[in-house]
VEXSETI-111170 format. One record per residue (C-alpha): residue number from 1; residue in one letter; x negated, y negated, z negated. Coordinates in nm, 4 decimals, decimal comma. Layout:
// residues N
+-----+----+----------+----------+----------+
:   i : aa :       px :       py :       pz :
+-----+----+----------+----------+----------+
: NUM :  A :        X :        Y :        Z :
...
+-----+----+----------+----------+----------+
This chain:
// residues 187
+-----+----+----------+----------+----------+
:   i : aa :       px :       py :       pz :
+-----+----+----------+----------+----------+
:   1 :  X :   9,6643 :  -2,1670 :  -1,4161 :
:   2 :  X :   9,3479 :  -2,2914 :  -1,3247 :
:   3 :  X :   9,3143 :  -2,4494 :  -0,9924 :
:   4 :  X :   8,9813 :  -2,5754 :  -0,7980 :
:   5 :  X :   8,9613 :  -2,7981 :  -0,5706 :
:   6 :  X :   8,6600 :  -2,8926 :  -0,3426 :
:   7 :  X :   8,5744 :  -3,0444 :  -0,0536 :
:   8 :  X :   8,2690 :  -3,2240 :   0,0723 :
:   9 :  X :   8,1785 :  -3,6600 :  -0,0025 :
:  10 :  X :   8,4192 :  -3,8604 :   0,0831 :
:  11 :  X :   8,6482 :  -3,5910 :   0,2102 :
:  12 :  X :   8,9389 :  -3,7492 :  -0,0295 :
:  13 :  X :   8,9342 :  -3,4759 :  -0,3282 :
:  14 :  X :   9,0616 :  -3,7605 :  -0,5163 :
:  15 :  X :   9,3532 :  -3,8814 :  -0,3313 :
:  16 :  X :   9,4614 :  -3,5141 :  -0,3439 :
:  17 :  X :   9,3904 :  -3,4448 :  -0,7094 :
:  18 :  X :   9,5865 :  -3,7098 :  -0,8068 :
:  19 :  X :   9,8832 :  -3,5759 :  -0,6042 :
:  20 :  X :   9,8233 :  -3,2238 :  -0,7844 :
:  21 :  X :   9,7850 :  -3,4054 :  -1,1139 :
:  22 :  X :  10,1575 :  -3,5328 :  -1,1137 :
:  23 :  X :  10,3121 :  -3,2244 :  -1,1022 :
:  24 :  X :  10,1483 :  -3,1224 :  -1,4885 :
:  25 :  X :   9,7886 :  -3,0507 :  -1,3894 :
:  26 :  X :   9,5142 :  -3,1840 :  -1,6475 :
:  27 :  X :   9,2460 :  -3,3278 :  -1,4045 :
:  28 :  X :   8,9011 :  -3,2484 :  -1,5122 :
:  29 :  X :   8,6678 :  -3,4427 :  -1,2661 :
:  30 :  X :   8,3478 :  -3,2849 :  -1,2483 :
:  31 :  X :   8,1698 :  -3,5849 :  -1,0823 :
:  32 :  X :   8,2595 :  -3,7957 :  -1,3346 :
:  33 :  X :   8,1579 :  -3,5126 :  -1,6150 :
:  34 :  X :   7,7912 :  -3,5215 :  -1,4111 :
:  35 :  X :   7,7463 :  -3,8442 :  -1,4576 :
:  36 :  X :   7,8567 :  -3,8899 :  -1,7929 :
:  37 :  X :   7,6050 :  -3,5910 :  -1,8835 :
:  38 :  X :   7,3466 :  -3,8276 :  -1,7396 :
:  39 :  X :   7,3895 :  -4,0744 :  -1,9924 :
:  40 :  X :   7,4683 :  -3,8916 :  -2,3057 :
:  41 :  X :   7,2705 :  -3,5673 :  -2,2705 :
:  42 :  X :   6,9009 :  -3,6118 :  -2,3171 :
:  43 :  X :   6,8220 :  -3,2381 :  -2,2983 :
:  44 :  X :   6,9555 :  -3,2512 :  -1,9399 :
:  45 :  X :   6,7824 :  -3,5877 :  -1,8826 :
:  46 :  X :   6,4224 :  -3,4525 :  -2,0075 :
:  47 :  X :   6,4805 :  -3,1053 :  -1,7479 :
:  48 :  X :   6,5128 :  -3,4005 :  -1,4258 :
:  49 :  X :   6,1965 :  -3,5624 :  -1,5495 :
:  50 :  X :   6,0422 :  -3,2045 :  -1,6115 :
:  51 :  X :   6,1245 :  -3,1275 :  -1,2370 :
:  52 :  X :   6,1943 :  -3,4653 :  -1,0492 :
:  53 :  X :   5,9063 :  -3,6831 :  -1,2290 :
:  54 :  X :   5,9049 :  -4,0473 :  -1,3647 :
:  55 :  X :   5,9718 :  -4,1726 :  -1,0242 :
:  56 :  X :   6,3491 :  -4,1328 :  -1,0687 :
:  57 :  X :   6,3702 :  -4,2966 :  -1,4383 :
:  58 :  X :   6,3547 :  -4,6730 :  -1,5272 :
:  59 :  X :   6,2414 :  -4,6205 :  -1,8778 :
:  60 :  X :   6,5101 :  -4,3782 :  -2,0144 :
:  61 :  X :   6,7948 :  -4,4903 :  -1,7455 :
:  62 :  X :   6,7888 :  -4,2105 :  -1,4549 :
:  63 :  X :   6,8033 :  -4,4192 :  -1,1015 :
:  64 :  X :   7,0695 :  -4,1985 :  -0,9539 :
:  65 :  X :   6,9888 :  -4,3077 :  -0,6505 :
:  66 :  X :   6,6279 :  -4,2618 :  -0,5801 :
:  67 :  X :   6,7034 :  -3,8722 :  -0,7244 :
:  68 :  X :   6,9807 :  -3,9035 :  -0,4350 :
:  69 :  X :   6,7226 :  -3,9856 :  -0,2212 :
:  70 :  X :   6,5377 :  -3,6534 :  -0,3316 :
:  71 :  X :   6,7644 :  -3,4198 :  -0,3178 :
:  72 :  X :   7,0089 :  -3,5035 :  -0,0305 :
:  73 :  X :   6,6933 :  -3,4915 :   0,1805 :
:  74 :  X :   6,5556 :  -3,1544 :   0,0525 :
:  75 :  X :   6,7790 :  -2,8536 :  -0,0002 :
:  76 :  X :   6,5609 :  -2,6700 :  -0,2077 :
:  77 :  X :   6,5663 :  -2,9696 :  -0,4654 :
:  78 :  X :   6,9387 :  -3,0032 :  -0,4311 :
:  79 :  X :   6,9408 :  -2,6385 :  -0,5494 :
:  80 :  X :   6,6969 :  -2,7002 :  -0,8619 :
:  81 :  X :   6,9001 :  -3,0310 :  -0,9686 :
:  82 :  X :   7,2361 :  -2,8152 :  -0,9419 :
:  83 :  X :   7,0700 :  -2,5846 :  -1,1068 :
:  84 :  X :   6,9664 :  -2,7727 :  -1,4144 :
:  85 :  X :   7,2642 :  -2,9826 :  -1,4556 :
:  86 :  X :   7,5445 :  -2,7171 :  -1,3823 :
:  87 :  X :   7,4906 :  -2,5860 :  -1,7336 :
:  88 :  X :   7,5888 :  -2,8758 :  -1,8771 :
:  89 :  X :   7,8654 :  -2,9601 :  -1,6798 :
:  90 :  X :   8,0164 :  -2,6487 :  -1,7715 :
:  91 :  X :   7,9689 :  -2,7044 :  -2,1502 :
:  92 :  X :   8,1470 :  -3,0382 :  -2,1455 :
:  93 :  X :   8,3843 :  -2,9257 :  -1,9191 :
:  94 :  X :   8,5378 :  -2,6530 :  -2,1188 :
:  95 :  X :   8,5631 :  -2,9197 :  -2,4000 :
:  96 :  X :   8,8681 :  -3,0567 :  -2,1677 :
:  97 :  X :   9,0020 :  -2,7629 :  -2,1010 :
:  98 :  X :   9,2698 :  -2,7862 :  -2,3400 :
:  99 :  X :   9,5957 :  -2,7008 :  -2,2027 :
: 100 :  X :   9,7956 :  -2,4392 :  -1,9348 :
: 101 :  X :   9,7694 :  -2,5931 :  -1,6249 :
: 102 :  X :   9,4110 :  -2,7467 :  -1,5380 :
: 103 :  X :   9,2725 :  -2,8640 :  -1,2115 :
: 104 :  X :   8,8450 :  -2,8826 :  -1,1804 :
: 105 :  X :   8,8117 :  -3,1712 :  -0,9252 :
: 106 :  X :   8,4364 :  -3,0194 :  -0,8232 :
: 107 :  X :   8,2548 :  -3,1144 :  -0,5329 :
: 108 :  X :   8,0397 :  -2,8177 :  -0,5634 :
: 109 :  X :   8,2268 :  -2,5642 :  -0,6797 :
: 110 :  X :   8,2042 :  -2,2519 :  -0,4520 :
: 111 :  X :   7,9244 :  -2,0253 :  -0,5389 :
: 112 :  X :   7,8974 :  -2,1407 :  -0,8436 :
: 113 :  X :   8,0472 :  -2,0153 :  -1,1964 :
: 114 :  X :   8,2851 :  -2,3143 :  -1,1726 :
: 115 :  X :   8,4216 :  -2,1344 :  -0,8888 :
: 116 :  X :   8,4756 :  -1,7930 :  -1,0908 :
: 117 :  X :   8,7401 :  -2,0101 :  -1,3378 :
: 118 :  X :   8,9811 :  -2,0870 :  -1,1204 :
: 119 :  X :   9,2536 :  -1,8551 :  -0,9587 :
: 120 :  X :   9,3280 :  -2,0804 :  -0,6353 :
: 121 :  X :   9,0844 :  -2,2980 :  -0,4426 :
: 122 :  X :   9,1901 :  -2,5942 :  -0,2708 :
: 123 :  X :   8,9416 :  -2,7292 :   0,0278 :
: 124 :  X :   8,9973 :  -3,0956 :   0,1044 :
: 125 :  X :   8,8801 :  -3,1410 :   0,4667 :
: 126 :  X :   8,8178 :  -3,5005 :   0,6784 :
: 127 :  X :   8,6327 :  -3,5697 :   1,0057 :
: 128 :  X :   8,2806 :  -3,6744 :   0,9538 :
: 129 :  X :   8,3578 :  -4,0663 :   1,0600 :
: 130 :  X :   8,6208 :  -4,0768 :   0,7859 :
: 131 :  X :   8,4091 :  -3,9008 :   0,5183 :
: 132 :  X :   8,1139 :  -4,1763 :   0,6073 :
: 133 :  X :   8,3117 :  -4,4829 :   0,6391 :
: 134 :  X :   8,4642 :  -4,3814 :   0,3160 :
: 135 :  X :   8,0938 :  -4,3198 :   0,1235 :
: 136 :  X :   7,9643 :  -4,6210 :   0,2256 :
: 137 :  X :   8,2366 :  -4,8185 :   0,0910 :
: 138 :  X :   8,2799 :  -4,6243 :  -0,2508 :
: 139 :  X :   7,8782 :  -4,6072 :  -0,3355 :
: 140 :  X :   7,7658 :  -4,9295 :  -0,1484 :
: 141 :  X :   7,5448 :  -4,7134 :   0,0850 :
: 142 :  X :   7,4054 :  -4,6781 :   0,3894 :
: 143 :  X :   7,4907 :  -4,5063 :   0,6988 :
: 144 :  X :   7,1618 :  -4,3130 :   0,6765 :
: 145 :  X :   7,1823 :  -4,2291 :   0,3539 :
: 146 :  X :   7,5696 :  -4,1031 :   0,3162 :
: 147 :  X :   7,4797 :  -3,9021 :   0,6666 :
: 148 :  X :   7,2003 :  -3,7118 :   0,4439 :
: 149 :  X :   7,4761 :  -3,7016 :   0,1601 :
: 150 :  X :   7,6605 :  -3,5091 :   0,4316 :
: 151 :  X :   7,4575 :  -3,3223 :   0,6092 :
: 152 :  X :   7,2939 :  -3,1810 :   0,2733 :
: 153 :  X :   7,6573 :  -3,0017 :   0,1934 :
: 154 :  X :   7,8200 :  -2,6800 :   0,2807 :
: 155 :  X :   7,9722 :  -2,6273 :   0,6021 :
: 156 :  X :   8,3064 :  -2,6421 :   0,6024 :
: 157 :  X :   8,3795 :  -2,3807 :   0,8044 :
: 158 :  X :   8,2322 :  -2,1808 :   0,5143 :
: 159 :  X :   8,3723 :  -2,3570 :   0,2860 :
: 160 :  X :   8,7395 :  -2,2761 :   0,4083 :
: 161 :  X :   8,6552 :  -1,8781 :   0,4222 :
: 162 :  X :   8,6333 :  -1,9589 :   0,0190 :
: 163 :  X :   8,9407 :  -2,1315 :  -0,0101 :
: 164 :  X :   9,3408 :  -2,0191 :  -0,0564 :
: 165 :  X :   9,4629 :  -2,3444 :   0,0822 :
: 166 :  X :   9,2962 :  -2,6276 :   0,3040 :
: 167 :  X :   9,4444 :  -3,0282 :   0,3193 :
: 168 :  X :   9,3222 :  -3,2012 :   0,6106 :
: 169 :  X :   9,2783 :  -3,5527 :   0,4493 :
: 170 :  X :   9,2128 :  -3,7081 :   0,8498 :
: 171 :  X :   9,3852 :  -4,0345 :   0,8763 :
: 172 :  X :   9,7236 :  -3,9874 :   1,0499 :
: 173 :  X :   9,8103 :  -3,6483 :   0,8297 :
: 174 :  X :  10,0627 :  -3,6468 :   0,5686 :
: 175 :  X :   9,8778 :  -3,5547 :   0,3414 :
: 176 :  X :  10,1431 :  -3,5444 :   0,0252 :
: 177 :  X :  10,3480 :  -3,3515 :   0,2202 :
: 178 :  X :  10,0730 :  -3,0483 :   0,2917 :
: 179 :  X :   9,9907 :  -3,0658 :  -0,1179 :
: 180 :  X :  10,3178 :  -3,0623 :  -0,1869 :
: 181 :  X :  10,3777 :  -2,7609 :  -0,0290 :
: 182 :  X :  10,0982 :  -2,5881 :  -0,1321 :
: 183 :  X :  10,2585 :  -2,6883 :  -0,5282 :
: 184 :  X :  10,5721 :  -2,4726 :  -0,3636 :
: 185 :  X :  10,3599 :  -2,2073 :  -0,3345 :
: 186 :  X :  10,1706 :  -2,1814 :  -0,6432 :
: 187 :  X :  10,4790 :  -2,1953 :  -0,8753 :
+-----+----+----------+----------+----------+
């Protein structure tokens, strides 16, 4: 079984994987797969420059943030860099998908053909102060910038009408106790 789970920055996709991923599921995190691609993929790397310019490189390092900068600011752009890198992702994902029981951690995932591989979706959910307080911690940001990170995502409320099962990850829910359930379900 193949299950997706998605959710928006800082939601707590995470947390919640890692709950899933103790009852047998391989975790295949696609964030970390992105940014892996971005460091040993230089056919993906020359496609940013092609589209995104010098502006985002420092020699032949890509400064993830200034393309953050870009694209969380521009949805059209989001769409191109999603576009190029998606292919990749894919490709190296597969590579770990090695066993029964798989999980695709994927930020972006619906409406996309990382979507089309799994047979339930998961939507983690959080309250927008939550999902800041907890970007600007993880990726040293600011307010300004992990409020574009945010408000360049999919609503959630279309997000759940894509989902089987939605975790609110809010403070003050028991959250191990809603996954845990839905693990009830699924088996």
């Amino acid at each position: 079984m193949i299950i997706g789970i998605t959710g928006n920055s800082g939601a707590g996709k995470s947390y919640v994987s890692d709950i899933i991923s103790q009852y047998g599921f391989k975790k295949i995190d696609m964030d970390k797969i992105a940014h892996s691609i971005y460091e040993k993929r230089p056919d993906c790397l020359m496609e940013i420059r092609e589209n995104f310019g010098d502006e985002v490189f420092s020699g032949e390092t890509l400064l993830r943030k200034a393309l953050g900068e870009i694209v969380f600011t521009d949805k059209n752009k989001l769409e191109l860099l999603n576009e190029i890198t998606h292919k990749y992702i894919m490709e190296e994902a597969k590579k770990e998908m090695n066993q029964e029981n798989i999980l695709l951690d994927a930020p972006v995932l619906i409406d996309t053909k990382f979507e089309k591989l799994c047979e339930k979706i998961i939507l983690v959910t959080s309250d927008t102060d939550t999902k800041i307080k907890r970007i600007m911690a993880r990726d040293n940001i600011s307010y300004e910038y992990a409020m574009n990170r945010i408000k360049s995502q999919p609503d959630e409320t279309y997000l759940s009408t894509k989902c089987h099962y939605i975790v609110d990850n809010s403070e003050g829910h028991d959250v191990k106790k809603a996954v845990e359930e839905i693990i009830k379900k699924l088996q």
